[in-house]
N, CA, C and O atoms as CSV, one atom per row, in Angstrom:
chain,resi,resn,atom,element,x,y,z
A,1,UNK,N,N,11.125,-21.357,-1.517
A,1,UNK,CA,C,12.514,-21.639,-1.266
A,1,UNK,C,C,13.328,-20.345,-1.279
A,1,UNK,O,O,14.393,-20.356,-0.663
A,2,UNK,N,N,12.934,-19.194,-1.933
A,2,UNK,CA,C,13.606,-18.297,-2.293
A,2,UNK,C,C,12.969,-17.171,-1.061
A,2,UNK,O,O,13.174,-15.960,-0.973
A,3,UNK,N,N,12.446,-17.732,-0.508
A,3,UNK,CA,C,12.275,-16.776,1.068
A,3,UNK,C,C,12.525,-17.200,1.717
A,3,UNK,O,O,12.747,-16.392,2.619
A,4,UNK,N,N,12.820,-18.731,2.199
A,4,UNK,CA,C,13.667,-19.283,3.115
A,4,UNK,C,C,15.214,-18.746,3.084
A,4,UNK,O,O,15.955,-18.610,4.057
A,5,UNK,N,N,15.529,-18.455,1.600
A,5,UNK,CA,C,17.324,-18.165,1.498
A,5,UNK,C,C,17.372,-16.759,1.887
A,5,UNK,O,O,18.316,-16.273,2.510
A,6,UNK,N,N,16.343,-16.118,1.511
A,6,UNK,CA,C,16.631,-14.624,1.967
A,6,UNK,C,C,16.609,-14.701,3.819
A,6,UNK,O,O,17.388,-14.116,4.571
A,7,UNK,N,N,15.432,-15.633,4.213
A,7,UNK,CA,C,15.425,-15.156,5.362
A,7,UNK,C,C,16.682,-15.367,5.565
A,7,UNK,O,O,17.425,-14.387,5.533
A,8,UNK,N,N,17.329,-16.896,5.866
A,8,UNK,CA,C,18.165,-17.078,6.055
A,8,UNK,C,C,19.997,-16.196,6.261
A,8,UNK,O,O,20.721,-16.123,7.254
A,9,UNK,N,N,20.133,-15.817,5.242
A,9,UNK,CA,C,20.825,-14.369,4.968
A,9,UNK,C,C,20.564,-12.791,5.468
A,9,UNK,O,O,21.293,-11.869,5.837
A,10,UNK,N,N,19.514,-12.931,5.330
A,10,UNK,CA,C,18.911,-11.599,6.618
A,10,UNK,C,C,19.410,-12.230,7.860
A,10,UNK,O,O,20.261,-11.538,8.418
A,11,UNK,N,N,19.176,-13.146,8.350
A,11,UNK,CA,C,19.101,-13.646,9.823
A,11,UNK,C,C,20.804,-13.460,9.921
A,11,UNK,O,O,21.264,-12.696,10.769
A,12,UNK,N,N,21.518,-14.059,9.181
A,12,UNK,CA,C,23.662,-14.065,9.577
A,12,UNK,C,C,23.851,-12.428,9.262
A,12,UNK,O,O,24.889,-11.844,9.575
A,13,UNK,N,N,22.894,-11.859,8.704
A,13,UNK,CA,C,23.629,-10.701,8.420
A,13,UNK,C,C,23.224,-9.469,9.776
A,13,UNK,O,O,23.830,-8.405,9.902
A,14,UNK,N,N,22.216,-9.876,10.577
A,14,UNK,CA,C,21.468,-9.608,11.427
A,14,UNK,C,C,22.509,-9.741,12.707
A,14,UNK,O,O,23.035,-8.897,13.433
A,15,UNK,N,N,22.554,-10.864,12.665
A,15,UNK,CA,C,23.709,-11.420,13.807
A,15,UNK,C,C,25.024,-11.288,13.896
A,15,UNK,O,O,25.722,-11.293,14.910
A,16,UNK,N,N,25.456,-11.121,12.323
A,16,UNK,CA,C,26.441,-10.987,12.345
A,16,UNK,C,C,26.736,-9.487,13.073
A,16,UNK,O,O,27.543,-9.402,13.999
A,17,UNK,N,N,26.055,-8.406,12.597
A,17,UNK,CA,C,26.265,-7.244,12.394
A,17,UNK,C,C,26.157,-6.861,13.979
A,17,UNK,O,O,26.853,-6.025,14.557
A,18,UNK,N,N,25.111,-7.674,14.555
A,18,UNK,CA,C,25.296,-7.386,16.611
A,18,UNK,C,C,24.622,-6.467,16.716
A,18,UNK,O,O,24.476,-5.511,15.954
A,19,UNK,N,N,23.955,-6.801,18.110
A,19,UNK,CA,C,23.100,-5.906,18.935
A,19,UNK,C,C,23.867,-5.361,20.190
A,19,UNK,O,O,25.088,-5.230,20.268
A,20,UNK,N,N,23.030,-5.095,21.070
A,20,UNK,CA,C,23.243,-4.882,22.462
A,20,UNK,C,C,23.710,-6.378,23.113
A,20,UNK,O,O,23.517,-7.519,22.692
A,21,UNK,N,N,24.337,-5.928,24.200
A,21,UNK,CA,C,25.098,-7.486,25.046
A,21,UNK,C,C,23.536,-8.000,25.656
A,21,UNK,O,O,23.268,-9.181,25.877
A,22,UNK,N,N,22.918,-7.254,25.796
A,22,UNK,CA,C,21.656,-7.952,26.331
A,22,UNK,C,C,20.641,-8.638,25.240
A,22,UNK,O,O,19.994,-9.660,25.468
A,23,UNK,N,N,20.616,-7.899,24.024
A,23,UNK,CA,C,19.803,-8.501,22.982
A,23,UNK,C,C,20.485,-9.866,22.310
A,23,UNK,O,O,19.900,-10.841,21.840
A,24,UNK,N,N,21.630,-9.663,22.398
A,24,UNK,CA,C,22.572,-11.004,21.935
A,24,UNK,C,C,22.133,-11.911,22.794
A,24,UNK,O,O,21.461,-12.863,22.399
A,25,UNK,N,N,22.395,-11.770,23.857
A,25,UNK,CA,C,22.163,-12.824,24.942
A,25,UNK,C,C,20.479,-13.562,24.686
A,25,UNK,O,O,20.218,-14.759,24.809
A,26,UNK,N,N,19.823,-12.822,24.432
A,26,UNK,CA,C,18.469,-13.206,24.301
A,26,UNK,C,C,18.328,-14.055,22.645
A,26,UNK,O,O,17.840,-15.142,22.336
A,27,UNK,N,N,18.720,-13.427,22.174
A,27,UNK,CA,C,19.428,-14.092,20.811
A,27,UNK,C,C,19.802,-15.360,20.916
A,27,UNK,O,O,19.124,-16.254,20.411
A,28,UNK,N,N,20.889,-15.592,21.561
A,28,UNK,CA,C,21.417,-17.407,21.732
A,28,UNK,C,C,20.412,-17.971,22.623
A,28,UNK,O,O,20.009,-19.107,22.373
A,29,UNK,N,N,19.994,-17.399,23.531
A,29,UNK,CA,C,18.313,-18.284,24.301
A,29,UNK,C,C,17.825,-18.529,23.704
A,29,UNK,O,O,17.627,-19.721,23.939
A,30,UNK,N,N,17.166,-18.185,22.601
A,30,UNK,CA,C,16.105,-18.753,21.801
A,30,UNK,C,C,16.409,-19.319,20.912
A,30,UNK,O,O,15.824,-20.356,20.599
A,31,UNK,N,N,17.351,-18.857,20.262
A,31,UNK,CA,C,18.183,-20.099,18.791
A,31,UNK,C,C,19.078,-21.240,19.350
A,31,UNK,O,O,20.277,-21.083,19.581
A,32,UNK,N,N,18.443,-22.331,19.538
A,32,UNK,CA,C,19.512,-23.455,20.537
A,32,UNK,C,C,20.323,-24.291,19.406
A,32,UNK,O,O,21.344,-24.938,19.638
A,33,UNK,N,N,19.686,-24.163,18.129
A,33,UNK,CA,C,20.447,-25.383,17.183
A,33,UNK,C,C,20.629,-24.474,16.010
A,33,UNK,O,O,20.406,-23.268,16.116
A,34,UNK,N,N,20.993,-24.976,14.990
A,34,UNK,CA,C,21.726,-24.595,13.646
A,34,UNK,C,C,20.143,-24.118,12.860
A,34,UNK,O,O,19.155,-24.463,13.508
A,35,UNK,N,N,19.943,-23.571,11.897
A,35,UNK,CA,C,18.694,-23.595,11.151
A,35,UNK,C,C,19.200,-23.507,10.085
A,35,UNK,O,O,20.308,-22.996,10.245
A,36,UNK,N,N,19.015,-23.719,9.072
A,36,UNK,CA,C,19.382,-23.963,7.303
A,36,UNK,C,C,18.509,-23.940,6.109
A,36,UNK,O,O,17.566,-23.215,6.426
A,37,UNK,N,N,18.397,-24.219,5.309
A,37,UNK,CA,C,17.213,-23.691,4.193
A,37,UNK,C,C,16.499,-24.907,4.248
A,37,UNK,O,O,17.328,-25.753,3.914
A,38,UNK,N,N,15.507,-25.428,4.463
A,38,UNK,CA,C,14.353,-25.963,4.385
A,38,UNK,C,C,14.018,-26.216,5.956
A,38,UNK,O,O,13.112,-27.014,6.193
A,39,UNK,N,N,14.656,-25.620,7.001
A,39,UNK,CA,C,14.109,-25.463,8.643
A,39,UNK,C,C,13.127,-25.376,8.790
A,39,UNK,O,O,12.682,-24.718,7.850
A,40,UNK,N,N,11.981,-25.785,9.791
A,40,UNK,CA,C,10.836,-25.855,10.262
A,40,UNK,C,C,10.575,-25.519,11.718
A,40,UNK,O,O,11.553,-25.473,12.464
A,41,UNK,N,N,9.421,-25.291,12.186
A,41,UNK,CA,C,9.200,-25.347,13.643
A,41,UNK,C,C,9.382,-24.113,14.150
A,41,UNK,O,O,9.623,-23.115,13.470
A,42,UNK,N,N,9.255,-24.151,15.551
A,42,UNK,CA,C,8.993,-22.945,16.225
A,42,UNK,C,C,10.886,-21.679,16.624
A,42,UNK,O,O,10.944,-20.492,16.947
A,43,UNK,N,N,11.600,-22.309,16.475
A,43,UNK,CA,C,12.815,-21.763,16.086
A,43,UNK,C,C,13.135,-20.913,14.756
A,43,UNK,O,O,13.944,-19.991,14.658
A,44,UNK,N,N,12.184,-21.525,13.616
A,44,UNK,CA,C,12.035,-20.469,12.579
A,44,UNK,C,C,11.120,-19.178,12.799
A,44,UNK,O,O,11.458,-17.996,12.864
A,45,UNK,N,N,9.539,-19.915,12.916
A,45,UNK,CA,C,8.901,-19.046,13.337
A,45,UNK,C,C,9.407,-17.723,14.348
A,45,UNK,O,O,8.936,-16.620,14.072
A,46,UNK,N,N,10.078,-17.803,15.166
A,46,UNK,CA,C,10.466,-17.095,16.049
A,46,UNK,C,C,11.904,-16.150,15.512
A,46,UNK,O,O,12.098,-15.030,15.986
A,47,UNK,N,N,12.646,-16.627,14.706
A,47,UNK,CA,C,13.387,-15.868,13.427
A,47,UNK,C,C,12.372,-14.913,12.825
A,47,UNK,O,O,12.495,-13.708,13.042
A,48,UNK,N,N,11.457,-15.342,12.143
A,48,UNK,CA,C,10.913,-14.609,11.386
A,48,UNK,C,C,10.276,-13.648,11.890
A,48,UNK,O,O,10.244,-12.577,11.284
A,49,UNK,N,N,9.725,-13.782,12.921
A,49,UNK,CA,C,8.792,-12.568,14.011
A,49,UNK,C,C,9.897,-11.948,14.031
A,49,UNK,O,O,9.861,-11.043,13.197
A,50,UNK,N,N,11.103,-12.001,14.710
A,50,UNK,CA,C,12.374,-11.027,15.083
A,50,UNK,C,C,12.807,-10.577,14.332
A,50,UNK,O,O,13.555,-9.668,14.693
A,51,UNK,N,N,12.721,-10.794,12.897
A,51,UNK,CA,C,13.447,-10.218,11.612
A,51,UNK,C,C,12.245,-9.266,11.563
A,51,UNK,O,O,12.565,-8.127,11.904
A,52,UNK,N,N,10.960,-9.409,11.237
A,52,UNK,CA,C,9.293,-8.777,11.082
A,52,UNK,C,C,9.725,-7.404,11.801
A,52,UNK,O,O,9.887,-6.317,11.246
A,53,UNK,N,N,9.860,-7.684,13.054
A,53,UNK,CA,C,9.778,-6.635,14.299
A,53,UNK,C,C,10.305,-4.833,13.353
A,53,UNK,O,O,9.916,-3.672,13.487
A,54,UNK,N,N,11.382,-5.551,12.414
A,54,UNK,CA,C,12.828,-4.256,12.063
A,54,UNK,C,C,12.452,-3.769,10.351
A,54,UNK,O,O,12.767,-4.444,9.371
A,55,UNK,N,N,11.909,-2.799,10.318
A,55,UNK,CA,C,11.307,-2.416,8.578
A,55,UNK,C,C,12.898,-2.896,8.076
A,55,UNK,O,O,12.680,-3.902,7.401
A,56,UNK,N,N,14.312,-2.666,8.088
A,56,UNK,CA,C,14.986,-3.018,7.381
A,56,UNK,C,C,15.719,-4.416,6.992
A,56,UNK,O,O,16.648,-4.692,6.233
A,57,UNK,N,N,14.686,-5.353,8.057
A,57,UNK,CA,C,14.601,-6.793,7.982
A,57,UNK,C,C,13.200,-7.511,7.402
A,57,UNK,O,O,13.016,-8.643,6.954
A,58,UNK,N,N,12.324,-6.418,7.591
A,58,UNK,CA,C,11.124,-7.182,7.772
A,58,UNK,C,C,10.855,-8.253,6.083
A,58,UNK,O,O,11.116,-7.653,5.040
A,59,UNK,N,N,10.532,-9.220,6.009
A,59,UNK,CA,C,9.950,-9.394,4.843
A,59,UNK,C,C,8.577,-10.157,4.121
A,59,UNK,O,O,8.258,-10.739,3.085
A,60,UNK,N,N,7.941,-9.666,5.599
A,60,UNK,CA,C,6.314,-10.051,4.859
A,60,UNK,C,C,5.346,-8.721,5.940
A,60,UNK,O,O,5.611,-8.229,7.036
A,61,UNK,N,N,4.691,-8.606,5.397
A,61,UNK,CA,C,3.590,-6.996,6.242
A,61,UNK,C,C,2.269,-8.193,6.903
A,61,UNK,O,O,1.110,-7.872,7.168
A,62,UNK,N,N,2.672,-9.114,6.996
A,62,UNK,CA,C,1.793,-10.106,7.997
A,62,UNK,C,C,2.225,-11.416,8.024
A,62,UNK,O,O,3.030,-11.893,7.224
A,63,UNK,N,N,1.639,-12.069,9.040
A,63,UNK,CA,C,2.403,-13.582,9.241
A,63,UNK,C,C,3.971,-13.327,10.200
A,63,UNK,O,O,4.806,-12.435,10.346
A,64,UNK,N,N,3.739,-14.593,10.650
A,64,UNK,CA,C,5.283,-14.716,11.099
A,64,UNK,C,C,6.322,-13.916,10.353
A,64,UNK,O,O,7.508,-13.992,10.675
């Protein structure tokens, strides 16, 4: 539960903070609905790879 909240908070602080107009854009393509602390499915998974990608997001050294 306590890596769901971090992700979670990584992820608004991620977004909040903004990319490129093109990475944003790719951003709302793939996140179509709300996600919240106990989220499932391939909309998380795909959070978590994109957070992974950035050492100052990342928070596991394998796995989604």
């Amino acid at each position: 539960m306590r890596i769901l909240l971090s992700l979670f908070i990584t992820a608004l602080l991620v977004l909040s903070y903004g990319t490129s107009a093109s990475a944003q854009a790719g951003v709302q393509n793939m996140f179509t609905g709300n996600l919240s602390l106990g989220s499932r499915g391939t909309q998380v998974t795909a959070l978590q790879k994109m957070l992974n990608q950035d050492p100052d997001t990342r928070i596991a050294s394998i796995g989604p």
